[in-house]
Backbone as JSON Lines, residues from 0, in Angstrom:
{"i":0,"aa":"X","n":[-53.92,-17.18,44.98],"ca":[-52.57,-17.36,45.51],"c":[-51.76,-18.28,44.59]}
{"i":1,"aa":"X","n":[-52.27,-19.26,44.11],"ca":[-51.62,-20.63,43.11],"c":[-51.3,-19.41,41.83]}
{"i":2,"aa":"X","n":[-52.32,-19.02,41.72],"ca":[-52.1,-18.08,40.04],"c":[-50.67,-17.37,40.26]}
{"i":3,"aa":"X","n":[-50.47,-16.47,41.7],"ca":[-49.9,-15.2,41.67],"c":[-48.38,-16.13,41.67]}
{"i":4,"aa":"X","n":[-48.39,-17.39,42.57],"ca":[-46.99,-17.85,42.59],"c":[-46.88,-18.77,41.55]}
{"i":5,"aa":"X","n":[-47.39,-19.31,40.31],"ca":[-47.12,-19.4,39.27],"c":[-47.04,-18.69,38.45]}
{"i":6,"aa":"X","n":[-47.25,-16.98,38.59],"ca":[-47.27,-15.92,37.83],"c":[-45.85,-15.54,38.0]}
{"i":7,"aa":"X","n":[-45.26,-15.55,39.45],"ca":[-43.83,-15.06,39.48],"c":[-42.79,-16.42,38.96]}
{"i":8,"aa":"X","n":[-43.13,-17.36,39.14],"ca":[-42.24,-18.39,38.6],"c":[-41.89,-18.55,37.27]}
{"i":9,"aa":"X","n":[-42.94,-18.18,36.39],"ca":[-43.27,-18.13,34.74],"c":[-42.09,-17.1,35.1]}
{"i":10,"aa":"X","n":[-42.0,-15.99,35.42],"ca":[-40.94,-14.39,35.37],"c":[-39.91,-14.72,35.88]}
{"i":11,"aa":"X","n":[-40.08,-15.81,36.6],"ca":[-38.06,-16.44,36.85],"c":[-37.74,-17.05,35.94]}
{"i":12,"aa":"X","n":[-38.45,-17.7,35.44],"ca":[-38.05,-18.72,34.39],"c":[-37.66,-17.65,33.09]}
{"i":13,"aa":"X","n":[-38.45,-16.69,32.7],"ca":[-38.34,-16.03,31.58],"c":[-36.97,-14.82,31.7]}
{"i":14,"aa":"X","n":[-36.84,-14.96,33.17],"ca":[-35.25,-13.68,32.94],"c":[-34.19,-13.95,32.76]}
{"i":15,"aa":"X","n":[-34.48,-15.74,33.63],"ca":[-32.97,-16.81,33.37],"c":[-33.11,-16.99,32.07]}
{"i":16,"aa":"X","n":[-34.05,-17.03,31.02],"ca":[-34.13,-17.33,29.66],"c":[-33.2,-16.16,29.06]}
{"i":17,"aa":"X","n":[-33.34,-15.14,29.68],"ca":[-32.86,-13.51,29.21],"c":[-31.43,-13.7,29.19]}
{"i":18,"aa":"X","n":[-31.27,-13.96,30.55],"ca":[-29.86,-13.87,30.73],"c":[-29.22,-15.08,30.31]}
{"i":19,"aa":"X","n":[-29.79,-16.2,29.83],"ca":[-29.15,-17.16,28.76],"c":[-28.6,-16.52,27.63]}
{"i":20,"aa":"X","n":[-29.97,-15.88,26.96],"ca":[-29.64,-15.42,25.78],"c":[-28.36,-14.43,26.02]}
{"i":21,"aa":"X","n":[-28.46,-13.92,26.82],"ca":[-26.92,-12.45,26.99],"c":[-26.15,-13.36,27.0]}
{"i":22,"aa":"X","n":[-26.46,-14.28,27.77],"ca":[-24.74,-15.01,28.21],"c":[-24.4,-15.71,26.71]}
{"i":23,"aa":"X","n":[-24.88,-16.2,25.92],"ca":[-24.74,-16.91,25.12],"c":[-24.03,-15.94,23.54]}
{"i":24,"aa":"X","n":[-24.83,-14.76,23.66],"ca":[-23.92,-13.96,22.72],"c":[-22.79,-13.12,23.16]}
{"i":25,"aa":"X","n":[-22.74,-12.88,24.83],"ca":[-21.37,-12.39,24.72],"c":[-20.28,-13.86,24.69]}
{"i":26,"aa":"X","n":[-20.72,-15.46,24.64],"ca":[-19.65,-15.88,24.87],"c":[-19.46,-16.08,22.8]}
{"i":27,"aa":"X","n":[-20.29,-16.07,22.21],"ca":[-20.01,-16.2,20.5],"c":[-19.3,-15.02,20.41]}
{"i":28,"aa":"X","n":[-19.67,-14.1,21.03],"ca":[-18.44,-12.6,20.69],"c":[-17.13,-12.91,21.0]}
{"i":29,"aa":"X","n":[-16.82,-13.74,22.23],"ca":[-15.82,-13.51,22.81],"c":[-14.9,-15.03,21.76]}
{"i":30,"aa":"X","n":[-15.94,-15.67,21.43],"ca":[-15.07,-17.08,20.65],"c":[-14.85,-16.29,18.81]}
{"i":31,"aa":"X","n":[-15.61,-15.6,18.24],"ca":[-14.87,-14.79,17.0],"c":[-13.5,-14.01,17.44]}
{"i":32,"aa":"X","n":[-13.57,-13.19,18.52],"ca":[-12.27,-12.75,18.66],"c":[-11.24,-13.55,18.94]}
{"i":33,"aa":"X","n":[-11.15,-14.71,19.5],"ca":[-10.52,-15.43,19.85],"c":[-9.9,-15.97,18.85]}
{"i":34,"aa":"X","n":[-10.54,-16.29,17.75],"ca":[-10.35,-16.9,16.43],"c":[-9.65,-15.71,15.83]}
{"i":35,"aa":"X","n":[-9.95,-14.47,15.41],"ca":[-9.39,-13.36,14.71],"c":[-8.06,-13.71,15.55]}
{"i":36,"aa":"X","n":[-7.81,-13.41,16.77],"ca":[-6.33,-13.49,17.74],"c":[-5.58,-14.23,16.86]}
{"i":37,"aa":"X","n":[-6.27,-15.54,17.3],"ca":[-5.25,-16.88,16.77],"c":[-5.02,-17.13,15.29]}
{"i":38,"aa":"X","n":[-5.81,-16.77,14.78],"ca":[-5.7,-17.0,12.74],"c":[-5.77,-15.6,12.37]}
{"i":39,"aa":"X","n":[-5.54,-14.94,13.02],"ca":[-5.98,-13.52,12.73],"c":[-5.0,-13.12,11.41]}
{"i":40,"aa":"X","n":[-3.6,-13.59,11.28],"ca":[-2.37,-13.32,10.23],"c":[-2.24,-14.52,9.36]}
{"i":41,"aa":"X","n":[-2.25,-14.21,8.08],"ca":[-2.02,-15.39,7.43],"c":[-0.94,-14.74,6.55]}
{"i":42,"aa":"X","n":[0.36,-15.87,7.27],"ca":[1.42,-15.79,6.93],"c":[1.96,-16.66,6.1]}
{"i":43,"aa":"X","n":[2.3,-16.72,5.03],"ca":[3.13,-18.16,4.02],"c":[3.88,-18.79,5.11]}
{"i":44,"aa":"X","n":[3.48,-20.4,5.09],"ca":[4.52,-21.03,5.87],"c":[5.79,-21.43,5.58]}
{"i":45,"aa":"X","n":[6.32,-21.4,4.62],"ca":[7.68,-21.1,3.71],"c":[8.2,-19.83,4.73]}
{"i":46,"aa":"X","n":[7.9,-18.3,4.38],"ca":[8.53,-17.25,4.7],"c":[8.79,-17.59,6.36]}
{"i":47,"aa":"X","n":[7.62,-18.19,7.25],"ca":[7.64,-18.16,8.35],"c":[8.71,-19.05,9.2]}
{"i":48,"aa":"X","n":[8.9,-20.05,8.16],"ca":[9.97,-21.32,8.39],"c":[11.63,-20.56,8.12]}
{"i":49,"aa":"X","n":[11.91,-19.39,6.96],"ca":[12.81,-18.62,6.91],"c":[12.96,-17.6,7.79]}
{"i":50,"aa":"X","n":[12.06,-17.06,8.2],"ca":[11.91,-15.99,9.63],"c":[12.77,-16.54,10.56]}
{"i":51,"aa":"X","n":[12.01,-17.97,11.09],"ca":[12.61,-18.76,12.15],"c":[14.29,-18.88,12.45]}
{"i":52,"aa":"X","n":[14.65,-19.67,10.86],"ca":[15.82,-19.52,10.51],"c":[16.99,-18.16,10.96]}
{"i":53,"aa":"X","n":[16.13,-17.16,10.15],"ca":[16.6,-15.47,10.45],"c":[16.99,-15.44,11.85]}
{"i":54,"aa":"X","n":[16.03,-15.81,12.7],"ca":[15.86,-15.52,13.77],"c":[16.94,-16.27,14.8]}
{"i":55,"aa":"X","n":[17.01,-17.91,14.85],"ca":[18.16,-18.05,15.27],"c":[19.71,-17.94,14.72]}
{"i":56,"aa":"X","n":[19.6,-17.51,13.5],"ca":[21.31,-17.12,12.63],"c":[21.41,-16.19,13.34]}
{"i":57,"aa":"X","n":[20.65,-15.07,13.7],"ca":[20.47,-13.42,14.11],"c":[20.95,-13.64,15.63]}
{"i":58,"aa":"X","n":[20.54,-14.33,16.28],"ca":[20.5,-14.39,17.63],"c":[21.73,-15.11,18.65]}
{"i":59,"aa":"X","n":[21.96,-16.34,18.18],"ca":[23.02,-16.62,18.72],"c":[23.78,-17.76,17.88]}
{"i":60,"aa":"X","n":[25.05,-16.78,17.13],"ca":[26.06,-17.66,16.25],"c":[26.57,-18.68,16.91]}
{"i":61,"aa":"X","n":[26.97,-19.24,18.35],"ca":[27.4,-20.85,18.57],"c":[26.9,-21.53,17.95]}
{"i":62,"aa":"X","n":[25.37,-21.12,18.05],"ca":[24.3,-22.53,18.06],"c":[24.46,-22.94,16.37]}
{"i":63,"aa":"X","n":[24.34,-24.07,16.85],"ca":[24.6,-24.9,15.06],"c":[23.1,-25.37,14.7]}
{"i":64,"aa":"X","n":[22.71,-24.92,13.6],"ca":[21.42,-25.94,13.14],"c":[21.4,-27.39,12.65]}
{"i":65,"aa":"X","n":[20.73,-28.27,13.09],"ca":[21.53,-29.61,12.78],"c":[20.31,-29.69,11.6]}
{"i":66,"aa":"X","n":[19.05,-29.96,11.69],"ca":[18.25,-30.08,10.58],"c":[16.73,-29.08,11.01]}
{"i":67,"aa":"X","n":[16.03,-28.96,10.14],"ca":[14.99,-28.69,9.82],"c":[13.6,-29.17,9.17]}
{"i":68,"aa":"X","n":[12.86,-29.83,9.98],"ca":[11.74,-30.23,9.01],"c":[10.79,-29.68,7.9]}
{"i":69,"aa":"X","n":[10.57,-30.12,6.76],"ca":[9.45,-29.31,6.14],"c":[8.07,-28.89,6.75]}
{"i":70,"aa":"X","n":[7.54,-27.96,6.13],"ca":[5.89,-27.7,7.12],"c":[5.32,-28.46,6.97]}
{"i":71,"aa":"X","n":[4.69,-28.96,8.47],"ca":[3.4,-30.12,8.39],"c":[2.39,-29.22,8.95]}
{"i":72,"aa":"X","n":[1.41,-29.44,8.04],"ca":[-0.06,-28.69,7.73],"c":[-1.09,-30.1,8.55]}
{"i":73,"aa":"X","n":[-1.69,-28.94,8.93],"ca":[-2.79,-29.99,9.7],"c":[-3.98,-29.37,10.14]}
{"i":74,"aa":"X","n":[-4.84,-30.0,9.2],"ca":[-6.5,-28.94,9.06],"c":[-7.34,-29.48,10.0]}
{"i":75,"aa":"X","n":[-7.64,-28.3,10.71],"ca":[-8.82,-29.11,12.22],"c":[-10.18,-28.62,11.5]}
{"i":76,"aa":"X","n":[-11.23,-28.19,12.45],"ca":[-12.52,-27.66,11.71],"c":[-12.7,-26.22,11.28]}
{"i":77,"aa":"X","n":[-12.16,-25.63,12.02],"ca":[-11.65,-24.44,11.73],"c":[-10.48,-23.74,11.64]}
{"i":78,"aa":"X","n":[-9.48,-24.34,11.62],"ca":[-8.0,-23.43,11.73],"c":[-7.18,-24.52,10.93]}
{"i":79,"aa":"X","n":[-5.58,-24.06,9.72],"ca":[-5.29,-24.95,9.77],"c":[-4.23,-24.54,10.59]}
{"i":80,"aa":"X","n":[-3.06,-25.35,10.77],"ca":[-2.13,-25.64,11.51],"c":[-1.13,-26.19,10.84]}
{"i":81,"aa":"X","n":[0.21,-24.97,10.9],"ca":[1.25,-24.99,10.28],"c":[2.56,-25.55,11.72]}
{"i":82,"aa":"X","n":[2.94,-26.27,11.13],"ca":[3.88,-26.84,12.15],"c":[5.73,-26.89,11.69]}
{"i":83,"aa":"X","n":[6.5,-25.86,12.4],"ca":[7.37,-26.26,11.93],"c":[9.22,-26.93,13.04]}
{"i":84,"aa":"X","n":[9.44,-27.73,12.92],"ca":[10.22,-28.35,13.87],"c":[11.66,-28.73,13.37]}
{"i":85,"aa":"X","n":[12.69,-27.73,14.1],"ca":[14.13,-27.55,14.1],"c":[14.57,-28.05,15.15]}
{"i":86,"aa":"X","n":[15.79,-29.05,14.72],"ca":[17.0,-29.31,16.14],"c":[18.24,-28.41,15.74]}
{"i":87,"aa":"X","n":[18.45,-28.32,16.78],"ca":[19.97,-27.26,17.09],"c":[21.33,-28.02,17.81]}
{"i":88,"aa":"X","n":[22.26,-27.56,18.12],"ca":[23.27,-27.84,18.78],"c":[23.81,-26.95,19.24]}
{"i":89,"aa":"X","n":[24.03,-27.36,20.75],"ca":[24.82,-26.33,21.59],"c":[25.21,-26.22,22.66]}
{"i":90,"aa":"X","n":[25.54,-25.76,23.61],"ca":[25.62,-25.48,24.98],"c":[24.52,-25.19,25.57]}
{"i":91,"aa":"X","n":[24.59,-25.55,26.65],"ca":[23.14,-25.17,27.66],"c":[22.95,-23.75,27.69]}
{"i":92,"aa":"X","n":[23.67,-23.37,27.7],"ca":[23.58,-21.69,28.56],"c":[22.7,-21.41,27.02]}
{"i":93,"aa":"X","n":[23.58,-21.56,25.86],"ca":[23.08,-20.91,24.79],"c":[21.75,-21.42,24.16]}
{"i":94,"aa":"X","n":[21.46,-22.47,24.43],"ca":[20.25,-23.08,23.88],"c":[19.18,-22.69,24.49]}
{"i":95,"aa":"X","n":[19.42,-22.83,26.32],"ca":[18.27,-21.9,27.31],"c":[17.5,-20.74,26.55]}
{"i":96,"aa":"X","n":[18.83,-19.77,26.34],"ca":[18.83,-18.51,25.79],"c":[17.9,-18.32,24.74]}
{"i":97,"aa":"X","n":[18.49,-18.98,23.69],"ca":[17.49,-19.12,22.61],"c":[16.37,-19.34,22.51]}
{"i":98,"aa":"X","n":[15.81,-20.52,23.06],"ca":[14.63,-20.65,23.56],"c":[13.63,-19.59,24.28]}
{"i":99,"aa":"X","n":[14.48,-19.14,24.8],"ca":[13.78,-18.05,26.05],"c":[13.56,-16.64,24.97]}
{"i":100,"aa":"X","n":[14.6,-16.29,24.32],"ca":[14.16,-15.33,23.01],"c":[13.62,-15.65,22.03]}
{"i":101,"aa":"X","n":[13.01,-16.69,21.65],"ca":[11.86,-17.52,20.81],"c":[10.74,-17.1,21.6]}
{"i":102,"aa":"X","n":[10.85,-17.6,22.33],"ca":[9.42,-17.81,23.27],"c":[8.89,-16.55,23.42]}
{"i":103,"aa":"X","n":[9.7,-15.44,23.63],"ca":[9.32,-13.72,23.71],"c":[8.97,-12.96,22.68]}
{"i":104,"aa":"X","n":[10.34,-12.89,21.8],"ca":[10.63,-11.94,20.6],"c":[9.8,-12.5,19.49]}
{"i":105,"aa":"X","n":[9.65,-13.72,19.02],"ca":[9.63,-14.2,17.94],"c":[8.2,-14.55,17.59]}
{"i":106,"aa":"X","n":[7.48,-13.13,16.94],"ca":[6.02,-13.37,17.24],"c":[5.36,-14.1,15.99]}
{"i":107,"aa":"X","n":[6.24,-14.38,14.85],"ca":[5.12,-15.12,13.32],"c":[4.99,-16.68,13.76]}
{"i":108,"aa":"X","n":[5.3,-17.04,15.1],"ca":[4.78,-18.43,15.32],"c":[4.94,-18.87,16.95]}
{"i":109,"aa":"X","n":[4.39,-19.45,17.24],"ca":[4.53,-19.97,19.11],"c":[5.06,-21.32,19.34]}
{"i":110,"aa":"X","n":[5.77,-21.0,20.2],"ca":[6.66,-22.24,20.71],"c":[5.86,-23.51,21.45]}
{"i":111,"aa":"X","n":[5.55,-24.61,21.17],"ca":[4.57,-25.13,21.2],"c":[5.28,-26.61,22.21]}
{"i":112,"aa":"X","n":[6.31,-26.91,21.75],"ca":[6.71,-28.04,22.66],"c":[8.87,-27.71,22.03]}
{"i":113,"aa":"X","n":[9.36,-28.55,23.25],"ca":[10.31,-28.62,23.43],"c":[11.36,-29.6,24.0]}
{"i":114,"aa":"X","n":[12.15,-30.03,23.68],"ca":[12.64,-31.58,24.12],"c":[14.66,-31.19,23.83]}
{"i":115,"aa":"X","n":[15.24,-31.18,25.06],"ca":[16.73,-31.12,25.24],"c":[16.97,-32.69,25.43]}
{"i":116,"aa":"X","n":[18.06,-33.35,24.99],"ca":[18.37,-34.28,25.04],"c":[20.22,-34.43,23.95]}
{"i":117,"aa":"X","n":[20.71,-35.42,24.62],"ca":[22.53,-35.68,24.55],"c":[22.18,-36.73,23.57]}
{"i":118,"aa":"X","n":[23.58,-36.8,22.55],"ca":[24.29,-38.15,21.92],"c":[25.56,-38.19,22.41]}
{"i":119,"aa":"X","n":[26.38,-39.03,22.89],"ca":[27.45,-39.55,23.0],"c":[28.22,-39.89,21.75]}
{"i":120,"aa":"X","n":[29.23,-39.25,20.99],"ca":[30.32,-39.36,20.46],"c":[31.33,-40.71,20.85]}
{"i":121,"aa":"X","n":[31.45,-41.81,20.33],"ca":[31.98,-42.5,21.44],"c":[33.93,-42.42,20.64]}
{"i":122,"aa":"X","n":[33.96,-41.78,19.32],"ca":[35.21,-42.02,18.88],"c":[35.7,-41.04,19.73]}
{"i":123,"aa":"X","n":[35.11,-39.36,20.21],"ca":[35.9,-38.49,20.95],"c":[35.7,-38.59,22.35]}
{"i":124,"aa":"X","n":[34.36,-39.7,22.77],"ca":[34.3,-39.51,24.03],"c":[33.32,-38.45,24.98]}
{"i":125,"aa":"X","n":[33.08,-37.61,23.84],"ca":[31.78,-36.2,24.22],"c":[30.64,-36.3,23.92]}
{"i":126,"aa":"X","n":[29.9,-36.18,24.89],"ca":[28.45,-35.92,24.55],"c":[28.29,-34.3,24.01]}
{"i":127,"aa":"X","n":[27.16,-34.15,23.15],"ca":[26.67,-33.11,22.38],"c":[25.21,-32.55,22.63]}
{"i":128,"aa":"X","n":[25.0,-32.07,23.24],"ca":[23.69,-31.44,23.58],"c":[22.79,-30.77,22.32]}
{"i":129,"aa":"X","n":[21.67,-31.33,22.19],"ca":[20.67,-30.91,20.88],"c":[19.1,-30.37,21.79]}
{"i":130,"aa":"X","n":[18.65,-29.28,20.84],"ca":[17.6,-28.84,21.97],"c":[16.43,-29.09,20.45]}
{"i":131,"aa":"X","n":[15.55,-29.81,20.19],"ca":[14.08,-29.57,19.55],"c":[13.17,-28.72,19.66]}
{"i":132,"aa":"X","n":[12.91,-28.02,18.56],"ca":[11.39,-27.01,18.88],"c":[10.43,-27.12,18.15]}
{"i":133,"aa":"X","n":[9.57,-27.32,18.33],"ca":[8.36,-27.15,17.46],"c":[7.41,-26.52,17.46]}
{"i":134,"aa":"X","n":[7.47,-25.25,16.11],"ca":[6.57,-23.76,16.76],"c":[5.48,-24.44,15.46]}
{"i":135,"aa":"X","n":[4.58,-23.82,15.62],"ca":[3.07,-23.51,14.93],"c":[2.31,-22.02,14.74]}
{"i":136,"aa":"X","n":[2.07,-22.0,13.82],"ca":[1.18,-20.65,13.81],"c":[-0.21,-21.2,13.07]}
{"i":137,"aa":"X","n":[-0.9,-20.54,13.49],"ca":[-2.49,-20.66,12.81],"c":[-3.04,-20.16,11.63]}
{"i":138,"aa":"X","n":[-3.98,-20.6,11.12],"ca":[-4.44,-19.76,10.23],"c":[-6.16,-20.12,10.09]}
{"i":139,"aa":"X","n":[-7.16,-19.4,9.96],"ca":[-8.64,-19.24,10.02],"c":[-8.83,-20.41,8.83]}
{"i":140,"aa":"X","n":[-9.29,-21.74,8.43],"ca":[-9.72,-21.99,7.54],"c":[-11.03,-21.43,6.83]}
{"i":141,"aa":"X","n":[-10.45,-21.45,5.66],"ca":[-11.36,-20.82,4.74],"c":[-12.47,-21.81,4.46]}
C-alpha cells in the first residue's frame, strides 16, 4: 500500500513537471513574439522624428510647433529606446484633436506620456496653451 501511494505521487509530481515544461515554452514563445511586435521595425530615428513632424504639419495647420527635442536613445537589455519629445501651441479643441490622431493614425512611434499646461503673456494679458508629447518607438538590440 506505502509503495502503490508513493508510486502515484512520484506520477503527480512527474506530470506537474510536464506541464511546467509546456507552460514554460509556450510562455518563451509568447515573450519572442512580443519582442518581434515591439522592435519588430527598425526605423531611423531621424526619418521617424520627420514623420512626426509630417504628421502634425499634415494634420492640423493652427497648431504652431514651438520646439522639438533631439532623439534620446536609451539602451535597456534588450531593446533600445528612441525617444522623441515636441511642444506645440494651440487651442484646446485642436490640440485634443491632435493628440487623439497621434495616438490612432500615427503608427512609426507610440504616444507614451503627455502634459497640457498655460504661460501667461503678461504684456497682452493672454494665456497660451502648449500641449507636450513624448512618443518612443523600439528597436530589438543587437
Amino acid at each position: 500500500m506505502a509503495a502503490k501511494k508513493e508510486l502515484n505521487l512520484v506520477e503527480q509530481k512527474l506530470a506537474n513537471t510536464d506541464k511546467s515544461f509546456n507552460n514554460l515554452y509556450v510562455l518563451k514563445d509568447d515573450i519572442k513574439t512580443l519582442d518581434k511586435l515591439i522592435g519588430g521595425r527598425s526605423l531611423n530615428p531621424i526619418n521617424v522624428q520627420q514623420k512626426i513632424l509630417d504628421f502634425i504639419s499634415k494634420t492640423d495647420l493652427t497648431i504652431n510647433i514651438v520646439s522639438i527635442e533631439d532623439v534620446h536613445i536609451s539602451r535597456g537589455e534588450e531593446f533600445l529606446i528612441y525617444s522623441n519629445q515636441i511642444e506645440l501651441e494651440g487651442t484646446y479643441e485642436a490640440l485634443i484633436k491632435l493628440l487623439y490622431e497621434t495616438e490612432k493614425n500615427f503608427k512609426d512611434s507610440r504616444v507614451v506620456s503627455t502634459e497640457f499646461y498655460s504661460k501667461k503673456n503678461y504684456r497682452t494679458n493672454k494665456e497660451t496653451l502648449f500641449l507636450k508629447i513624448i512618443l518612443q518607438n523600439y528597436e530589438k538590440a543587437k
